[in-house]
Structure formats: C-alpha cells, structure tokens
N, C-alpha and C positions, 0 to 999 in steps of 0.2 A: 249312336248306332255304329258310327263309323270308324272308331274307336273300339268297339268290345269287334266287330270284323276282323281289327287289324292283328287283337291280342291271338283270338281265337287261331288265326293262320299262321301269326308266331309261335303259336305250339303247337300248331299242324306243322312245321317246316321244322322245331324240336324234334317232335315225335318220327318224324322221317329220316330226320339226321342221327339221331340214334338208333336207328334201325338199319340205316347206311352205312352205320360206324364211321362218318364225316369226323364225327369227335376226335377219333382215337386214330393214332396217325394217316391224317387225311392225306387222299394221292389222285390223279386226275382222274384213274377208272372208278373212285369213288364217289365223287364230286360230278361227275358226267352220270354215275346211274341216280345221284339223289336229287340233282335240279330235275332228268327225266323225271322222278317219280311226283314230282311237285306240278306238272304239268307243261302244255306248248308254250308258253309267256315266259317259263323260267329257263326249256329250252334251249329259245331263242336267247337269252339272256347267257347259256352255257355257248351257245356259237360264237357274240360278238367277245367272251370272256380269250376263247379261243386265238384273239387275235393282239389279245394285249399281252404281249411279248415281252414289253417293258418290265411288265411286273410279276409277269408268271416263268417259271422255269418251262423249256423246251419242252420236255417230257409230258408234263402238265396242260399245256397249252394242245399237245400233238394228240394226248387223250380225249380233249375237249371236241376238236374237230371230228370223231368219233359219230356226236349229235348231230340227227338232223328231224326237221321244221314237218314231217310230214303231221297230217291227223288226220279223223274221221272226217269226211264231209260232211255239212249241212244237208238239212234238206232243201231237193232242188226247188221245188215248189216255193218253199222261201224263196230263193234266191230269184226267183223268175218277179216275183212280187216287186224285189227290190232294183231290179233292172227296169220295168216297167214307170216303177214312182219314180228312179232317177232321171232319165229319158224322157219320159212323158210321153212314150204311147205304145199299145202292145208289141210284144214281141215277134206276132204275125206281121205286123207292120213293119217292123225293123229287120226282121231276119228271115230268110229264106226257109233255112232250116238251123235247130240249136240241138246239140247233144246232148242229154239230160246225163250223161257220162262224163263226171271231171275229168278233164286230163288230170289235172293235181289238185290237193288240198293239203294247204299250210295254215300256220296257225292265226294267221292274219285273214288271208283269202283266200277266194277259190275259184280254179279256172277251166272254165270250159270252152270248146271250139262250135261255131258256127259260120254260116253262109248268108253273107249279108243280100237285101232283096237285089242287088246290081249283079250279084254273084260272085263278088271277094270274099275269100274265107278268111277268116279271121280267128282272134281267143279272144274269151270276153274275160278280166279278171274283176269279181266284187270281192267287195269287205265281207267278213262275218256280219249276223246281227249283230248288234251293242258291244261291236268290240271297243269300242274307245271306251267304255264303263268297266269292261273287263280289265284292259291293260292298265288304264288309272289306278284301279284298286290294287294289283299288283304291283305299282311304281311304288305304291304310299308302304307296299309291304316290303318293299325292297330296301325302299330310303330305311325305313323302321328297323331293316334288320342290318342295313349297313353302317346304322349310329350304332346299337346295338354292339356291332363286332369290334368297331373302333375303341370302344370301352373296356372289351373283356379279352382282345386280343393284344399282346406286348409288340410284333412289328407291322400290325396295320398300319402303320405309317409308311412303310414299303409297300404294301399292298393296295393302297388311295380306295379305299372300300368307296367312299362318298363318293369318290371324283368318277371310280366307274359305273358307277349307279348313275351320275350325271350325262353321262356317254348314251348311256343305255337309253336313257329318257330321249336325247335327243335325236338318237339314231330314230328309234321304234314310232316316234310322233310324226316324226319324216314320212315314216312307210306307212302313215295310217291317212295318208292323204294320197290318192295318186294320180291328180292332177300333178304334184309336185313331180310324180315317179314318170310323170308322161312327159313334162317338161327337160328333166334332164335327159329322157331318152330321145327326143327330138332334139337339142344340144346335142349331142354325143352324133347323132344321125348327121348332124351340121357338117360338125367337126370332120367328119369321115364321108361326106358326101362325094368326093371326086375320088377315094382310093379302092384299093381291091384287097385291102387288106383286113376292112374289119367293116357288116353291113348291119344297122342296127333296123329290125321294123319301124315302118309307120305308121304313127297313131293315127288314130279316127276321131280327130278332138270335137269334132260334131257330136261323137257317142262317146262321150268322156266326162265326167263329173268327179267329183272327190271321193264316190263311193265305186265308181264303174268305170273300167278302162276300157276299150278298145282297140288291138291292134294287129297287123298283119301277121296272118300266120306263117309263118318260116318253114323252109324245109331245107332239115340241114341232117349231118352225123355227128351225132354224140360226141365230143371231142376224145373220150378213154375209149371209141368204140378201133383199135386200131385196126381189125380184119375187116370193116367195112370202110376204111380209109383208104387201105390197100386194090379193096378190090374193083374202088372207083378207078385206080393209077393215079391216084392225088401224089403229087411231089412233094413226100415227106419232110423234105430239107427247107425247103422256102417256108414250107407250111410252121415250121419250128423255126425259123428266123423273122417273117412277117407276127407273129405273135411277140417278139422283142421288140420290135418296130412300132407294134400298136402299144406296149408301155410305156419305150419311152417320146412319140407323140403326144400319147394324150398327159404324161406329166409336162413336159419342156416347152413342146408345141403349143397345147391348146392350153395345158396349165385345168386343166377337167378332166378326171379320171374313173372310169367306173371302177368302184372299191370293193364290188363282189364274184369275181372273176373266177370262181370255182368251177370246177368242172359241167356242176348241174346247167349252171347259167351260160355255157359255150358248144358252141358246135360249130362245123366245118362244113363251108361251102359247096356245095360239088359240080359249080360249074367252073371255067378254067384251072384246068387238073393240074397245066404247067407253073403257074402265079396262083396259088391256091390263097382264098384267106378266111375269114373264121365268121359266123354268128353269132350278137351276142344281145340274151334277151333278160329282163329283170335290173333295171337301173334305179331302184331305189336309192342303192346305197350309192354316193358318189362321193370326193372330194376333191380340196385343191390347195392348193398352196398360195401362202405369199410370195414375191416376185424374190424378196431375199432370203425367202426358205428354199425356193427351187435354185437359186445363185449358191447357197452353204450347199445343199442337195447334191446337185453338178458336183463341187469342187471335192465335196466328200466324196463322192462314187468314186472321180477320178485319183484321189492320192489315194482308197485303196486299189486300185486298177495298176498304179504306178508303185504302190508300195513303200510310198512316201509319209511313213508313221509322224514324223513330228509334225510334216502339215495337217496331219489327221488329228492328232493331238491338241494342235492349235484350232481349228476347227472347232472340235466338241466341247471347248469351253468357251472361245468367245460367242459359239451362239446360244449358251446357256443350256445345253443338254446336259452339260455338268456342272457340278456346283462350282462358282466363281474362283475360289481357293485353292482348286486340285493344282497339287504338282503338276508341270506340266510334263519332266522328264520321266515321271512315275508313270504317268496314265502313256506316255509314247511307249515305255516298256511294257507295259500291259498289252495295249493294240498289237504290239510285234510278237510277243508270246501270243497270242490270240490267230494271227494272222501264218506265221511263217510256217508252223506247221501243214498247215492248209496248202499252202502255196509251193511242197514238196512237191504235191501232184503234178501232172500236165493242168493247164488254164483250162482244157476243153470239156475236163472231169470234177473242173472246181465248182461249185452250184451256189452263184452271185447271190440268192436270197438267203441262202441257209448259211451263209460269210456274214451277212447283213444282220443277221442274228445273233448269230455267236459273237459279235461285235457289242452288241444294243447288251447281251447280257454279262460279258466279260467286264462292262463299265459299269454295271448297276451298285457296285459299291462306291461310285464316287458321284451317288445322289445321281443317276440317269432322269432324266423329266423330257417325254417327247410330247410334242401336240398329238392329237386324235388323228388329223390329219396323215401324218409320217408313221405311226402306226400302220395304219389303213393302208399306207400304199408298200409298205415292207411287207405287208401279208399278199397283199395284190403281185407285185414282183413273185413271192416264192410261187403262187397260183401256176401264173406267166408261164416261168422258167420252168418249173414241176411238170404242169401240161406240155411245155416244149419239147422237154426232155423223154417223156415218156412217147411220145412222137417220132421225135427224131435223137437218140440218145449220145448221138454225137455234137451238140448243138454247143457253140460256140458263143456264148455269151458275152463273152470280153471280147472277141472282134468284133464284135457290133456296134457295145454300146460305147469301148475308149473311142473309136472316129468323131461318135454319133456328139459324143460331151466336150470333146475336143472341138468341134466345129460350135456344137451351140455356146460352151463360154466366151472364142472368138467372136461370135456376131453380136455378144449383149454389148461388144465397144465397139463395133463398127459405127462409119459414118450414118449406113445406111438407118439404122435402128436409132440413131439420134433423131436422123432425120424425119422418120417413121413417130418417135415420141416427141420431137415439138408439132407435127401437123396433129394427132391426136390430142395432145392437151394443149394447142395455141390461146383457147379463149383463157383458161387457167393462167398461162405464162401472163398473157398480156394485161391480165386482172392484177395479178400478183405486180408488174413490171409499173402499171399507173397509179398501185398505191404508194409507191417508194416517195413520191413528194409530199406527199400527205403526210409523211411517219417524220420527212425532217421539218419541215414546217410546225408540226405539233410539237418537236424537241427543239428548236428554236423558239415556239412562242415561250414553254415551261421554262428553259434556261431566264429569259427575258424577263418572266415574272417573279422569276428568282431574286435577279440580279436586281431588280427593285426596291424588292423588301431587304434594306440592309441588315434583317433579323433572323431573314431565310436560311435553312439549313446548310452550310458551305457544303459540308460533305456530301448530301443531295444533288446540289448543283454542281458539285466536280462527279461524282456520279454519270450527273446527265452529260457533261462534256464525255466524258470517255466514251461515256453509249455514241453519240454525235460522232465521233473519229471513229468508232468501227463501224457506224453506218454508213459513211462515206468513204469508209476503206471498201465494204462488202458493196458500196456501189457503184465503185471503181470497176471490184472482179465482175460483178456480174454484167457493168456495162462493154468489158474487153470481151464476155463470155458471151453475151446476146452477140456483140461483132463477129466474134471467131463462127459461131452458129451456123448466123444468116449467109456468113461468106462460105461454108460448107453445103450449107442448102443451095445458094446459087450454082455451084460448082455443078453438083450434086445433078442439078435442073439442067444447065448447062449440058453436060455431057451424057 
C-alpha cells in the first residue's frame, strides 16, 4: 500500500512539475511556486532549501526565501481535546482563560495565547493531529524522488539531492518534538540569563510535553517594525550593534546558536530605550560547532577582516571545505578576485554575510563541502547583519567583530583557559595519565615473550621496541607537560 502511495504522489509531483514548467529551464520563482503547490511539508522543505548556499546559486536561494510556513488552522475543538489528553486535566483547570483565535498556524503547529489560573499569560504551541504520519510519508516521497533525480539528472552530484533530503529529515524530526524545542529555549535563556542583549521566554515545563508547549508570552516590536522603534526612542545604534554581539556570543561564547533568526522570530525590547536589546521566540532550529570548527571559524572571519587571502586559502583546504588537491595559489586568486572588488567600498557599507557567500560560491568549483552546521550559521549571520542594517544602516560590522575574534583566538592559548580545561577534564587526564604503566608493562611483557620463542617474529619484536622508545619518549613530553601545567596552575592559584 505504501508503495503504490508513493508512486501515485510521484506523479502528483510529475504532473505539478509540468504544469510549473520545473522541467523546462527551471529558476527559483519556479521552484518556490511548485513545492508551494505541492503543499506545507514541501514548503517547509523550499525554506530550509533556502539556506543551502553551498549548493544553490544566490538568486535561487533569495527566490526561495520568498516561502512561508503559514496554513489554515485546525480546528480548535481538536486542539483543546489534545491539550487536555496531554496535560491531564481540563483546560478550566489549567487556564484562566484560552483564545480560541490562533495567533498563527504553521505547517507543523499551532499557537494560541492564554491566561494561566495564577494569572501569567502565556502561548500555548501543539502539534497538528497525525503529523508525524503525514511528514513521514512525505520524507519516503522525498527520499524517492531525490534517488529518482540522482539518476536522471547529469550534475546532481553538485546538487547532494540525498544529502539534502537527509538535512531535511533531521531538521523537521527535531521540530516535531518540542520538548526538544523547549529545551534548547531554556539553554539559550541560560546562556543570556545575566545580559540585556538578548531575552528568551520561559517555559512552563510543568505544561510541556512532546506534543504541547507552554511559554511566557512576550511583549516586544516586530523587529522590520522601524516607526514603532522610533517612536519608543529605542537607540537605534546599540540596538544594531548588541544584535552582532548576540551572534557572535552565542557561536564563540556559548558555542549554541539559534539557526532561525528571521525576522518573524525577533523582536525588540522596549524597556531600556538607551541599551536596547532584542526578543527572541521559536528555538527549534539550533546549532553548534566543534571546538575546531569554531577555531578554523575565528581564523577564517579574521584573514577575511584582514584581507589575508593565502591564509584564507590555506584555510579552506586543510579543513576539508575544499577538495585536498586544489592549488593552493589558484584558489588564493580566486578568494581575491572574489573579495577585492568588494572591499573598494568603505567597510561600514560592506555586508559581512553576503561576503560570506559570495566566498562559499566563488569556491564551489573546487568541490566546496560545508557541514549543516556552517551553513546554518552563514544564513543566521546574513539574518543578523540584514536586521541590523535595516535598523541601523550605518552599522559597522567589522568593528565589532575584528576586536571581538581577536580577543577570542588570544584566550583559546591563555594560561587561563588551560587552566580552565585541566579542572574541567582532571578525572579524564588522570584516567588517561594512570594508564601509561599499564601500556609499558604490557609492551614489556610482549617483547619478553617474544624474545623467548627464538622462532618469534624478529621484525614484530623490533616493531614492539620502536613502539617502546616512543612510548617513553611521549612519556618523557607529557611527564615535562603534566610539570609545566601543575606549576602554571599553582602560579595561577597563587596570584
């Protein structure tokens, strides 16, 4: 059955696509009205496509963000049904009053405001019915029609059809849980608990399940609202600089990022009009880096901030963004034809994310390959900066963030941060540090039962000697290294 399903909506997604003329030189306003006509799951599907920079051309991508997530609401009566069986007890019980008026309906959920019996107001966001049944059967027609495309299209290998079907899957599964979604918004609330720059609601995890969220309702302005900005006297200028602040925090700082920083999902505080800072609601989508992605991260912003093409160059291939082989003098010339044009302007009119792109696409002919991750936060950045700018259109993006990268590459070699990283991993170190007699012990007894057998492998047992002298070389360094440490820590404590 689930089989002649799949065929049947493959030639429902045919018959659409030849009606959208997808076929016949396809362009993004083409492609944005034919996933619309296909329904919200596919979409949503044209949003996150939106963001994959890597593989799609500018123009293409800019038409995509075009889509948006809204749909008919449910009926509320359902939804009261399914607040009740989540919870476990009527909504008289639990709420004051509920407004049977959604603020919004998306293709996943749908969210309405009410007054809890204490008298906090709040949004209550649930799931659709049976959307995990729905979005499934859509995933199987995705996968289906992304082998499909792989077969009959010649550079779908530029295009990673599977790989973005794979993204999609795991984004969309994410956001169909939101417990998950409540979790990273409390993270995120963590992270920004003592500043004024960026204030996330709090959940009501008491009224919070995997199908029902609960959380504080906000009262903020639209972030494009700008004559209702103004006419608080909110300080435009901070207000467009603390928004660069919370980027590069939550990559470098906290190393957690909310990835859907759009307009819809921001708004602006309006209490302290002088230190103004922003609202920000919907943390499904998040990510984060490894510790040596945000290290390559850093050093990339900074040689282009500095203009230093061959470290740039050096760069995007030893961390595999390019394929291993690229000249390395070719691809510097490229980044500089890419780059200096750009950099005619004044810095304060340059716009750091839309450089960040024309970079990621200038290199895609030498095999470009980014994690999801770096994606996601190159889309998050132009968000950022976009919102900034339209704010405050003078906003200075490179004096922010050259201090801001400068300072944080300095402190990943500080004492401090050493010190910082042996009290956080000491049990680790000292596991690692008491198995080292065990390792030459066990290469000493092997040697020994070598040396016995006058039959035994020489070559083996000269083997294990050499392993034996770099173990005791490597236990020289690390016993001068545990010294040097401990006498920095004490110093450290000391002073």
């Amino acid at each position: 059955m689930n089989l002649i399903i799949v065929i049947h909506e493959l030639f429902r997604m045919l018959f659409f696509g030849i009606q959208k003329g997808i076929f016949y030189k396809p362009n993004g306003v083409k492609l944005a009205s034919y996933l619309e006509s296909l329904g919200p799951i596919f979409t949503k599907f044209g949003q996150l496509l939106s963001t994959r920079t890597d593989i799609l051309d500018v123009e293409t991508a800019k038409d995509l963000e075009s889509l948006t997530d809204s749909c008919q609401p449910f009926n509320v009566e359902t939804l009261k049904k399914i607040v009740e069986s989540e919870l476990g007890d009527s909504l008289e019980n639990i709420f004051e009053s509920f407004d049977e008026k959604p603020l919004a309906a998306a293709s996943l959920a749908q969210v309405h405001s009410a007054t809890l019996s204490n008298g906090d107001h709040v949004v209550v966001k649930v799931l659709r019915p049976n959307i995990h049944k729905k979005v499934k059967r859509n995933l199987r027609l995705l996968k289906s029609a992304a082998k499909i495309f792989s077969y009959i299209y010649s550079e779908s290998y530029r295009l990673k059809p599977n790989e973005v079907v794979r993204d999609y899957e795991s984004t969309i599964l994410k956001e169909l849980d939101l417990k998950l979604e409540a979790s990273n918004t409390n993270l995120t609330r963590k992270n920004f608990s003592n500043s004024t720059e960026l204030y996330i609601p709090e959940v009501y995890w008491d009224l919070t399940t995997s199908n029902v969220m609960v959380l504080e309702k906000i009262d903020g302005i639209p972030c494009t609202d700008i004559e209702q900005i103004e006419k608080y006297g909110i300080n435009k200028k901070i207000l467009a600089e603390n928004g660069v602040m919370i980027f590069l925090n939550q990559v470098f700082r906290d190393n957690f990022f909310h990835a859907d920083m759009h307009p819809g999902n921001i708004f602006v505080s309006k209490k302290n009009v002088e230190n103004p800072g922003y609202i920000a609601v919907d943390c499904a989508i998040t990510g984060s880096l490894s510790n040596e992605e945000r290290y390559i991260l850093a050093r990339m912003l900074q040689s282009v901030l500095k203009q230093n093409y061959k470290a740039l160059a050096n760069l995007f291939i030893s961390s595999g963004w390019v394929k291993a082989d690229t000249n390395n003098i070719e691809l510097e010339n490229t980044l500089r034809a890419c780059c200096e044009p750009i950099f005619d302007k004044p810095l304060s009119e340059i716009e750091f994310g839309k450089l960040l792109l024309y970079l990621f696409q200038s290199t895609r002919q030498y095999g470009l390959s980014l994690q999801t991750s770096l994606v996601l936060l190159q889309k998050t950045l132009i968000h950022i900066e976009g919102m900034g700018r339209q704010i405050y259109p003078e906003l200075d993006f490179w004096g922010i963030a050259e201090p801001y990268l400068d300072n944080w590459l300095n402190e990943q070699f500080s004492p401090l941060k050493l010190k910082d990283y042996i009290i956080e991993n000491k049990e680790d170190i000292l596991l690692k540090a008491s198995e080292i007699p065990a390792i030459i012990f066990e290469t000493l007894d092997e040697i020994r039962s070598f040396s016995s057998n006058k039959n035994a492998d020489a070559l083996k047992a000269n083997e294990l000697e050499i392993q034996l002298s770099k173990q005791k070389n490597i236990n020289r360094v690390f016993g001068i290294g545990i010294g040097i440490i401990v006498i920095i820590v004490i110093m450290l404590i000391v002073n």
